[in-house]
C-alpha positions in Angstrom: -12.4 -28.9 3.0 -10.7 -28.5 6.5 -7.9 -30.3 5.6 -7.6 -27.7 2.2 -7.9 -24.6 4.0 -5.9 -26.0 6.2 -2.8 -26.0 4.0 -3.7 -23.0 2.9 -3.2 -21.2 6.1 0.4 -22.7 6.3 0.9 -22.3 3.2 0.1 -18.3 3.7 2.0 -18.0 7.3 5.0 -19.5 5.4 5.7 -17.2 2.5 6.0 -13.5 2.7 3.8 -12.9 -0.2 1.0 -14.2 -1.4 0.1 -17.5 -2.2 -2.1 -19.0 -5.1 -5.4 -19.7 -3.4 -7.3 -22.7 -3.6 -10.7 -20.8 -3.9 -11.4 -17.9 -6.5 -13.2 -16.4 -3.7 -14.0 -16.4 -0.3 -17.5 -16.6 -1.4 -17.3 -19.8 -3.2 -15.5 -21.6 0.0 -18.7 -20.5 1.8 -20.6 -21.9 -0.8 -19.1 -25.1 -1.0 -19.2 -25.6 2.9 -22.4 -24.8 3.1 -23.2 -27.6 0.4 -21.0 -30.2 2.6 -22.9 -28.9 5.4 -26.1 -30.2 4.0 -25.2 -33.3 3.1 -23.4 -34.2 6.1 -25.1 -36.6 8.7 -23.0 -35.2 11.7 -25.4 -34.0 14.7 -26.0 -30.8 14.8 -23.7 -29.4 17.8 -20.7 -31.1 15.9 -21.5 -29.3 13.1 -21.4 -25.5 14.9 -18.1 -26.7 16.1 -17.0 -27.3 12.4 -18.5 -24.0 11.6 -16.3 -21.8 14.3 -13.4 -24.0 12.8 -13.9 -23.0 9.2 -14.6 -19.4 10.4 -11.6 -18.9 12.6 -9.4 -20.6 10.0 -10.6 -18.3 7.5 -10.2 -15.0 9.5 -7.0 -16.3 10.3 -6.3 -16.2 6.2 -7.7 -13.1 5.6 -5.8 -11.0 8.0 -2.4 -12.6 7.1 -3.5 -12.1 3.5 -4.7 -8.4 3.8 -1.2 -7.6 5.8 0.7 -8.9 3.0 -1.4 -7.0 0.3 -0.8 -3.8 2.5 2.9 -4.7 2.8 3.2 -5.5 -1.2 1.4 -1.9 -1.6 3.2 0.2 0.6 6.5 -0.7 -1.1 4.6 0.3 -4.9 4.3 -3.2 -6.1 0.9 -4.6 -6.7 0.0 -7.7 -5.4 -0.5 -10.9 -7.6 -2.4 -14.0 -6.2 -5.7 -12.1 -5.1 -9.1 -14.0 -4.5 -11.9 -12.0 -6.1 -13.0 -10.0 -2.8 -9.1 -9.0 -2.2 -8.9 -7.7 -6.0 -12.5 -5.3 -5.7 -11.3 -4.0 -2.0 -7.7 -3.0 -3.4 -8.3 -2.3 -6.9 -9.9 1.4 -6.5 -6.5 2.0 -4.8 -4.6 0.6 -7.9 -6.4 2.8 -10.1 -5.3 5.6 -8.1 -2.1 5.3 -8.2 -1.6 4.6 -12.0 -3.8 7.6 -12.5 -1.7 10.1 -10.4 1.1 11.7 -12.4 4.4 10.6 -12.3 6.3 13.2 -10.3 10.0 14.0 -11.9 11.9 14.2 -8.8 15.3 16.4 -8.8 17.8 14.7 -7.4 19.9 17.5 -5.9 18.7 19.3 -3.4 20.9 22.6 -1.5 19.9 24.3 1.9 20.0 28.2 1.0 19.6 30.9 3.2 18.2 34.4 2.1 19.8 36.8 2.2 17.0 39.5 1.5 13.2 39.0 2.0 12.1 37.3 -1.2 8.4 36.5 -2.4 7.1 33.1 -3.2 9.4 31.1 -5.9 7.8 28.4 -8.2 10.6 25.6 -8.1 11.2 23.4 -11.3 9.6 20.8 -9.7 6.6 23.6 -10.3 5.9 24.0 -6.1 5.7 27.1 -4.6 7.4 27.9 -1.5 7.7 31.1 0.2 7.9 33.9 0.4 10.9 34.1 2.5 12.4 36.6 5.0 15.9 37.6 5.4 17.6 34.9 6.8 15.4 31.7 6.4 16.3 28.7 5.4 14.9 26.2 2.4 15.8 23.3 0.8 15.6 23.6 -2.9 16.7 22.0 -6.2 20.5 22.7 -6.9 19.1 24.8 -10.3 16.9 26.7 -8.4 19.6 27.6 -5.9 22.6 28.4 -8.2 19.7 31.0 -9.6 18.6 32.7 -6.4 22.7 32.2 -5.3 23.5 34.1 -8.9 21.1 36.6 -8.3 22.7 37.7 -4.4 19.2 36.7 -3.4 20.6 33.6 -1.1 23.4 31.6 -0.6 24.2 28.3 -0.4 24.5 26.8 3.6 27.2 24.7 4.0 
């Protein structure tokens, strides 16, 4: 079992995303140790060293592991490879995020500046912003410029 989660820990510090685990769960490689514990006939100090062994090796995997199911997150993928415990911690979070609506995002934006005071504006992105004094500044969708632009109510900063 050393030797296993021994090569699993490499095999984790040398790939950048997850790897298949050996182990559904972090529960079942405590179960199994536990049941080579029993049977062994090593003295009973040898086996506490064994124990901070397995312990530290398997911290050691499930901080790299966590890091890299962060990392996978935080760029919008979803991790594959997860052991049972790693799929309950992150899957609230995955539920999230496919429940969220998907945002249309516009993909030009113009810096205005008003030219009057102007009350609150509901972009076409459907945000409000505002209201504005004479002179601000905002960055706004292109449509909703050219509008306020067409209208003498700002103008478009170079």
């Amino acid at each position: 079992m050393i030797e296993k989660l021994r090569l699993w820990l490499t095999a984790e510090v040398n790939s950048r995303l997850l790897t298949e685990p050996p182990y559904s769960s972090y529960a079942e490689v405590a179960e199994r140790f536990i049941k080579e514990l029993q049977n062994s006939p090593l003295p009973q100090s040898l086996q506490d060293k064994v124990k901070d062994h397995i312990i530290s090796t398997l911290l050691a995997i499930v901080d790299l592991r966590i890091k890299k199911i962060l990392w996978e997150l935080s760029q919008g993928r979803t991790p594959s490879n997860m052991t049972a415990e790693e799929e309950r911690l992150i899957g609230p979070l995955l539920k999230i995020r496919q429940a969220s609506p998907q945002r249309k995002k516009s993909q030009n934006y113009v810096v205005v500046q008003f030219l009057v005071s102007h009350p609150a504006i509901v972009t076409e992105e459907f945000i409000q912003i505002g209201p504005f004094a004479k002179g601000d500044l905002a960055k706004l969708p292109a449509r909703d410029a050219k509008d306020l632009e067409e209208r003498g109510v700002a103008k478009r900063f170079p």
